[in-house]
C-alpha positions in Angstrom: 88.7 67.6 102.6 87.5 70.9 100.9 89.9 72.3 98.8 91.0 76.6 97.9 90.0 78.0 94.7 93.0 77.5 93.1 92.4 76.2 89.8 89.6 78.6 89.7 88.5 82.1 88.5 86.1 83.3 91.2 84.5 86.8 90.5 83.7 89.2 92.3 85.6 88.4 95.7 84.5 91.4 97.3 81.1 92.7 96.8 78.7 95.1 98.4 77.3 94.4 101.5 73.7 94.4 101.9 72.8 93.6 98.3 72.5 90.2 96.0 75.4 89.4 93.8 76.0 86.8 91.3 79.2 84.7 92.2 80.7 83.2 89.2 83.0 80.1 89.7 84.8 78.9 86.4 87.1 76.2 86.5 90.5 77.0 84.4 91.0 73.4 84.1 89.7 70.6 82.5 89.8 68.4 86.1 88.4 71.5 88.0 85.2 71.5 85.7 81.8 70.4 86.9 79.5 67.9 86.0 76.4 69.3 84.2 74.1 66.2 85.1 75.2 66.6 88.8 72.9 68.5 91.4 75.6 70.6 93.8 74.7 72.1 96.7 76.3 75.8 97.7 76.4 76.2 101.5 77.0 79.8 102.5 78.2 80.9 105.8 78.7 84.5 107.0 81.5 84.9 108.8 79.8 87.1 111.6 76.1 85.9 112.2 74.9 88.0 114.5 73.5 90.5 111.9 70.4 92.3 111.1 68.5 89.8 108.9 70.2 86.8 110.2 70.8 84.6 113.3 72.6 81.5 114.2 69.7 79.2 114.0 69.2 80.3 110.7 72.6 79.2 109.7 73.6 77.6 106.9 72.0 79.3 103.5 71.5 76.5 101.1 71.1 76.9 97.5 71.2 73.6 95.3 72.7 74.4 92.5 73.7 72.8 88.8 76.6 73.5 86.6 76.2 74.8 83.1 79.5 74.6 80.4 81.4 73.0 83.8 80.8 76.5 85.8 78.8 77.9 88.6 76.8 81.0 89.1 75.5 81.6 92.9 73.5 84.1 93.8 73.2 85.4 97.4 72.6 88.3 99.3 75.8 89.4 101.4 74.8 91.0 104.5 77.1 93.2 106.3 80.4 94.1 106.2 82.4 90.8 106.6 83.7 87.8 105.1 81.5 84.8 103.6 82.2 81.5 103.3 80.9 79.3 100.5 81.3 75.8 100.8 80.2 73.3 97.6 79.0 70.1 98.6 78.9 67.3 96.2 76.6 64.6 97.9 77.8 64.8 101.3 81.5 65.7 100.4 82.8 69.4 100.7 84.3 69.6 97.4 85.9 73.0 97.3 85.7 76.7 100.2 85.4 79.7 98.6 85.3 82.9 100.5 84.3 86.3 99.5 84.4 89.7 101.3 81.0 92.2 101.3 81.9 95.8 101.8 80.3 99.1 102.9 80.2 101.4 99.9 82.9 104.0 101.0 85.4 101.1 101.7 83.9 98.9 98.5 84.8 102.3 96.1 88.6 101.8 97.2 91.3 99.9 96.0 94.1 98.7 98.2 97.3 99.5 97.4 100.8 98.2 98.4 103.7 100.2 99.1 107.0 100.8 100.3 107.9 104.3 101.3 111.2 104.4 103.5 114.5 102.4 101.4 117.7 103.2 100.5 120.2 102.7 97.5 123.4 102.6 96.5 123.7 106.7 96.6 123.8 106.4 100.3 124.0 103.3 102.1 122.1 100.9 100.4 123.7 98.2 97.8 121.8 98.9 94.6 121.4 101.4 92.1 117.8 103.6 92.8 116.7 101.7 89.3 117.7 98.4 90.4 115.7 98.8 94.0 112.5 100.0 92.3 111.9 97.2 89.7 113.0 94.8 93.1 109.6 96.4 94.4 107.5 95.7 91.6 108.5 91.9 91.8 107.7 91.6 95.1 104.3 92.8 94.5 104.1 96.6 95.6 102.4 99.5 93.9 104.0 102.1 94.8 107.6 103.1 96.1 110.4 105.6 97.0 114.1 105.6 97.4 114.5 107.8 100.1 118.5 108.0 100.7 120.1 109.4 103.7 120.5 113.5 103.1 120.0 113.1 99.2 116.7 113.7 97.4 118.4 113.0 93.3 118.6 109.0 93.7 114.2 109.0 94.2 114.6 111.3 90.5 117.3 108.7 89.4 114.7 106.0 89.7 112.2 107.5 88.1 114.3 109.1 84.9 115.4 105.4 84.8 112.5 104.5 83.0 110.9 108.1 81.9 108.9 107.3 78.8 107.9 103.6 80.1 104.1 103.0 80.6 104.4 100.9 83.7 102.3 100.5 86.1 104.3 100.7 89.2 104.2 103.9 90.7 107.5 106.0 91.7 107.5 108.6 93.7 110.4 111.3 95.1 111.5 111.3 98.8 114.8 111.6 101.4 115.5 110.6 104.6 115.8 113.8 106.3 118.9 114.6 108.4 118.7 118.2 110.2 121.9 119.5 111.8 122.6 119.1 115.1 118.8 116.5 115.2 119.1 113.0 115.7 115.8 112.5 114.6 114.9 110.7 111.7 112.4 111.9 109.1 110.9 110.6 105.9 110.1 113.2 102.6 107.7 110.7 100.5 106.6 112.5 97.3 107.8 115.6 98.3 108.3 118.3 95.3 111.5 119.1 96.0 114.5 118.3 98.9 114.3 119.3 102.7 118.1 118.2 103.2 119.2 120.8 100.7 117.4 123.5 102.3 119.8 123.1 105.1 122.5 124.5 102.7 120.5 127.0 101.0 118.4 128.2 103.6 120.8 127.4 106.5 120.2 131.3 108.3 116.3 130.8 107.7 116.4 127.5 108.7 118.2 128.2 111.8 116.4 131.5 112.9 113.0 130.2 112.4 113.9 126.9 114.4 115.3 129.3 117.4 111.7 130.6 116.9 109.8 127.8 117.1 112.0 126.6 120.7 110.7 130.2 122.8 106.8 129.2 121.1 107.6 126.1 122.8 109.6 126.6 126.0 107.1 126.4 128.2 105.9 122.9 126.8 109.1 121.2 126.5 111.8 122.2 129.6 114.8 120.5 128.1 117.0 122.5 126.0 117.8 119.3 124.4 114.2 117.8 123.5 113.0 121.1 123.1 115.7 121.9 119.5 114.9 118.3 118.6 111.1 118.9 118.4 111.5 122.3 116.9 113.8 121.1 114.2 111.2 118.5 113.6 108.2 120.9 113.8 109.9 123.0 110.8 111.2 119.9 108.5 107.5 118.7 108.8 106.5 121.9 107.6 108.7 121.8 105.3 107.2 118.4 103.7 104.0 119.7 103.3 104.9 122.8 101.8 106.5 120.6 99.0 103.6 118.6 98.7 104.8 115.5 100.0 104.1 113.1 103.3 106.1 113.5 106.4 106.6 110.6 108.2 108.1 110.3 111.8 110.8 106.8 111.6 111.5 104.4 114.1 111.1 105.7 117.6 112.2 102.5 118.8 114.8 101.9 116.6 118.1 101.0 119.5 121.6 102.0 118.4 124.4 101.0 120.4 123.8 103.3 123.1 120.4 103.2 123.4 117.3 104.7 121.7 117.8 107.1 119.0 115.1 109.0 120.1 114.5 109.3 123.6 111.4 108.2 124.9 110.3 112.2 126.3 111.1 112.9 123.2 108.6 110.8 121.9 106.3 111.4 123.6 106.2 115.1 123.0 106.5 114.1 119.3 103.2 112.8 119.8 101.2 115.2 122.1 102.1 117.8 119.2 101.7 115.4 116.2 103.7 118.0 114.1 104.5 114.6 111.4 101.8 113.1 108.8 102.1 109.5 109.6 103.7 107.2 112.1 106.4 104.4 111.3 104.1 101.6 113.2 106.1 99.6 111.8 109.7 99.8 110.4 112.8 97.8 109.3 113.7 95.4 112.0 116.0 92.2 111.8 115.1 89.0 113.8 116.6 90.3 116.4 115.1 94.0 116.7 111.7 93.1 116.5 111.1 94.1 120.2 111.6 97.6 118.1 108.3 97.5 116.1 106.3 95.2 119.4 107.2 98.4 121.3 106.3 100.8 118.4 103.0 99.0 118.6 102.0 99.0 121.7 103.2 103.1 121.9 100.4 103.6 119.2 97.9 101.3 120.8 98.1 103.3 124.1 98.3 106.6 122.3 95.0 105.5 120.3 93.5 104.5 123.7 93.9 108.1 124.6 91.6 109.6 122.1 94.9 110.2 119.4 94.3 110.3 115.6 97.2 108.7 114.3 98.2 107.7 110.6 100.5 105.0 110.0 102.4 103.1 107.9 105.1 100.0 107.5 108.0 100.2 105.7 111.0 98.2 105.4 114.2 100.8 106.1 116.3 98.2 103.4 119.6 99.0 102.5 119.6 95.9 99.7 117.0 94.1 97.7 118.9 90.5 97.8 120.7 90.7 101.5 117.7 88.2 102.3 116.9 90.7 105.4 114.2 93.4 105.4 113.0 93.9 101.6 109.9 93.0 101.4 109.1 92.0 105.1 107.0 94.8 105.6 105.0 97.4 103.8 101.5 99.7 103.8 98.3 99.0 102.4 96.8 102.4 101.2 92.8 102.0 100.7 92.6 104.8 98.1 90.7 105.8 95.1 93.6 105.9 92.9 97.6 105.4 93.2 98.1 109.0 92.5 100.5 110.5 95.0 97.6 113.0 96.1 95.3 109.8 96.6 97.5 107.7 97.8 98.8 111.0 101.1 94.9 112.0 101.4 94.2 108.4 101.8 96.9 107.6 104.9 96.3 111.2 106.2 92.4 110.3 106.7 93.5 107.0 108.7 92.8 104.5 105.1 95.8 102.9 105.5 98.0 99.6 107.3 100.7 98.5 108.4 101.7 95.1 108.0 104.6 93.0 108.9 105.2 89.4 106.9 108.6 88.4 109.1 109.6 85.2 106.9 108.3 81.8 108.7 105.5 83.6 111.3 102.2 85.1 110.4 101.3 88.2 108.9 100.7 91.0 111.8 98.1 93.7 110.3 97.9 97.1 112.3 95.8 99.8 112.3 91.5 100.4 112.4 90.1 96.8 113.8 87.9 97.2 110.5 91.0 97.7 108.3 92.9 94.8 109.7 90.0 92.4 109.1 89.8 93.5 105.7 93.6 93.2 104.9 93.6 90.1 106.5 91.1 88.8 103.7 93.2 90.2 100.8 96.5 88.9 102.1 95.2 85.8 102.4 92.6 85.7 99.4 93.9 88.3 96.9 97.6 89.3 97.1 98.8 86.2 96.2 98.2 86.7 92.3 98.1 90.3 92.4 101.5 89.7 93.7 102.2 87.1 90.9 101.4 89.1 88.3 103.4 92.5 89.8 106.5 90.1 89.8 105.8 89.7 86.0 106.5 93.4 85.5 109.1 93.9 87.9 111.4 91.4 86.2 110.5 92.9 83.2 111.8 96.4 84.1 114.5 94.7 85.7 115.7 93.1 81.7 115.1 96.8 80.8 117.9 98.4 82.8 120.2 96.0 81.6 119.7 97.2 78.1 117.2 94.9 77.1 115.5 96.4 74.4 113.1 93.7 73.9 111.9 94.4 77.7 110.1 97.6 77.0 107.9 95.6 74.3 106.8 92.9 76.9 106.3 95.9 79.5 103.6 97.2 77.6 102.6 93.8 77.0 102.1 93.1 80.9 101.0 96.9 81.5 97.1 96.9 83.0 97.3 93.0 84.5 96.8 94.5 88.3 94.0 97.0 87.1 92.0 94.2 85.1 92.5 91.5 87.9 91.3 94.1 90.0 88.2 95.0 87.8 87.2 91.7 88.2 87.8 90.7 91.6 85.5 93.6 92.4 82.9 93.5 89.5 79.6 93.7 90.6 77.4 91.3 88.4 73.1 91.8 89.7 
């Protein structure tokens, strides 16, 4: 029975497509090594065979191979942009699978990063302090993250002042949950340079004249008094967002409270036709038993893509506690950007780089967004997260001891500072 390449380092596992590349397979243990006097044979199977150079009857690309100091090095041209399978055969025995992914060079110069942009603390309705929720992230393997409390914009500078003068490698970034008077919808400020809530206060007669403003450029679009305020409200908090540099993201247009949806389906829909937001909550923080929430969200954004709609997205978790054992870390975005700058990271999900992905405990990982996105994401959830994960968790406990007073913490963060960046260097390093 073959086996995964655990006990293995296997580098690169993505590569360029349409070019040769040098696999290198090096056991980490003494039982995983092998024999130099044996003659191996590396079967390699593309995923996708109906490419240009190859067909089925072609099918499979043998190389017979021998070990040297215990490892492998297989060369093979990766054709396309797709996952390969490499199968080593000892005698007639599959021995050990390995895959690798080839990429197109645009996607190949990105790097995928994790992310949770829509959570709360303690400072509104969530259980922890904004500290406490951002280490949480890193040990659940994100990137990226931001507290975004009901009406209050100081708890996403809390968790960042919390460990001002720390070299860590998580990134955390400012944001809200926006709450407009007399609007029921609900709006995300991620990375925003300063609040949109407290405009409300300060700006209250601007904020209501140029609102009325927006309804008469509108009436004729929107008939109902009702929808009509909504979506203006909206239209100005989004431009609001941007202003301040930061992402503005449409929530949960699905989400049910007791009396129904929160935002009404016209509503939505004219929230859509105008696009006023940055990105769509495809996916947000639903219990067991709301997922019909996100199945609905779904298919909304699946129909409105059908229709010719350009429509950035992300997943988020909505989680109002890091240890309820609901909703933190069920669902998050995958950003393919060039870096895990805040710029990067909002270009990146503006020009349609980015995932949504929902990992429900006990069911399989849904993926949404570009078909040629999911595939990829698919591949790294399954091939690469796993210790990218492993070694974010090392951090995040770390910063965790820190806030506790550990002193001794911030000399094993800078220990653990750069693991992510050099696994990634090497699951991507390009050896001809």
């Amino acid at each position: 029975m073959a086996k995964s390449d655990n006990g293995f380092k296997v580098y690169p596992k993505i590569v360029p497509a349409d070019k040769e590349t040098v696999i290198h397979i090096v056991p980490l243990y003494d039982h995983s090594r092998f024999y130099d006097d044996v003659e191996y044979r590396a079967v390699c199977y593309p995923v996708d065979y109906s490419t240009k150079v190859y067909d089925k009857s072609q099918r499979p690309f043998v190389q017979h191979i021998k070990s040297k100091d215990g490892s492998f090095c297989i060369r093979q041209y990766f054709e396309g942009e797709q996952e390969h399978i490499i199968y080593i055969y000892a005698g007639e025995e599959i021995i050990h699978t390995f895959n690798v992914y080839s990429l197109y060079e645009d996607l190949y110069k990105l790097r995928p990063y994790k992310g949770d942009i829509h959570m709360h603390s303690y400072c509104s309705d969530g259980r922890e302090c904004p500290a406490y929720v951002a280490a949480s992230c890193r040990k659940v393997g994100l990137d990226f993250m931001a507290v975004t409390d009901h009406e209050k914009y100081y708890p996403s500078i809390e968790a960042q002042e919390a460990f001002e003068g720390l070299d860590i490698d998580l990134k955390i970034f400012r944001g809200e949950e926006i709450h407009p008077p007399n609007n029921w919808v609900h709006m995300v400020n991620f990375g925003g340079k300063f609040s949109i809530n407290e405009m409300f206060t300060t700006h209250k007669e601007q904020y209501q004249k140029e609102v009325a403003e927006i309804e008469k450029d509108i009436e004729s679009y929107v008939s109902q008094a009702f929808e009509r305020h909504f979506l203006a409200s909206c239209m100005w908090c989004f431009d609001r967002i941007r202003e301040a540099g930061g992402l503005g993201v449409f929530c949960h247009p699905y989400w049910r409270n007791r009396t129904g949806y929160d935002t009404s389906t016209l509503l939505t829909k004219y929230m859509l036709d105008k696009q006023p937001f940055d990105a769509l909550e495809v996916i947000s923080g639903f219990t067991y038993g709301e997922l019909e929430s996100n199945s609905l969200q779904v298919e909304f954004y699946h129909e409105q893509q059908a229709k010719g709609k350009r429509i950035p997205i992300v997943g988020v978790t909505d989680a109002h506690g890091c240890d309820t054992g609901e909703l933190f870390g069920w669902y998050y975005t995958i950003v393919f950007s060039s870096d895990d700058t805040l710029e990067g990271l909002i270009s990146s999900i503006k020009g349609l780089r980015s995932v949504a992905v929902e990992a429900v405990p006990g069911e399989h990982e849904h993926v949404y967004g570009s078909f040629r996105l999911v595939k990829y994401a698919h591949f790294l959830i399954r091939e690469v997260f796993p210790l990218h994960d492993e070694l974010c968790y090392d951090e995040g406990n770390m910063m965790l001891r820190y806030i506790t007073g550990d002193q001794g913490a911030k000399d094993l963060l800078s220990w653990v500072k750069g693991q992510t960046d050099t696994f990634y260097n090497y699951i991507f390093y390009e050896d001809i």
